[in-house]
C-alpha positions, 0 to 999 in steps of 0.5 A: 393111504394105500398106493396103487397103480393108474392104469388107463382103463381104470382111469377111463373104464368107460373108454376100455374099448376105445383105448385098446383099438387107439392103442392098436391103431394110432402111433402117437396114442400108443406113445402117449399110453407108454410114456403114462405107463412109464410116468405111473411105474416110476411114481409108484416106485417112488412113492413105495420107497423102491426109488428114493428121490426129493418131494419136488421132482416126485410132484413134477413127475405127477404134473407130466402125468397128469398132462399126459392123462389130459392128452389122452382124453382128448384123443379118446373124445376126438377119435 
């Protein structure tokens, strides 16, 4: 399986315009976007092999992630 990024507007394409004017508008969404981007970054570099760490931590990794795409969601359907 190829690895590949997660960005939010691939994530959520449908909320493309959403997320840019929450992101420009909203604090706390813009700090929920940086830290999944970071989340997303540090997965894939361990997952390229760029950042070798143990199966575990990577799946927690993931779980933050996934919470925080959760996050996200709600605040795109609220706003």
């Amino acid at each position: 399986m190829p690895l590949s990024h997660h960005p939010l507007v691939s994530e959520f394409p449908e909320y493309k315009d959403k997320i840019h004017q929450l992101k420009m508008e909203n604090n706390h969404f813009h700090q929920l976007m940086e830290k999944y981007d970071e989340l997303d970054k540090q997965i894939f570099r361990i997952e390229d092999g760029s950042e070798p760490t143990d199966d575990a931590y990577v799946e927690q990794l993931k779980k933050e992630r996934l919470a925080l795409k959760d996050d996200i969601l709600r605040s795109l359907k609220a706003n």
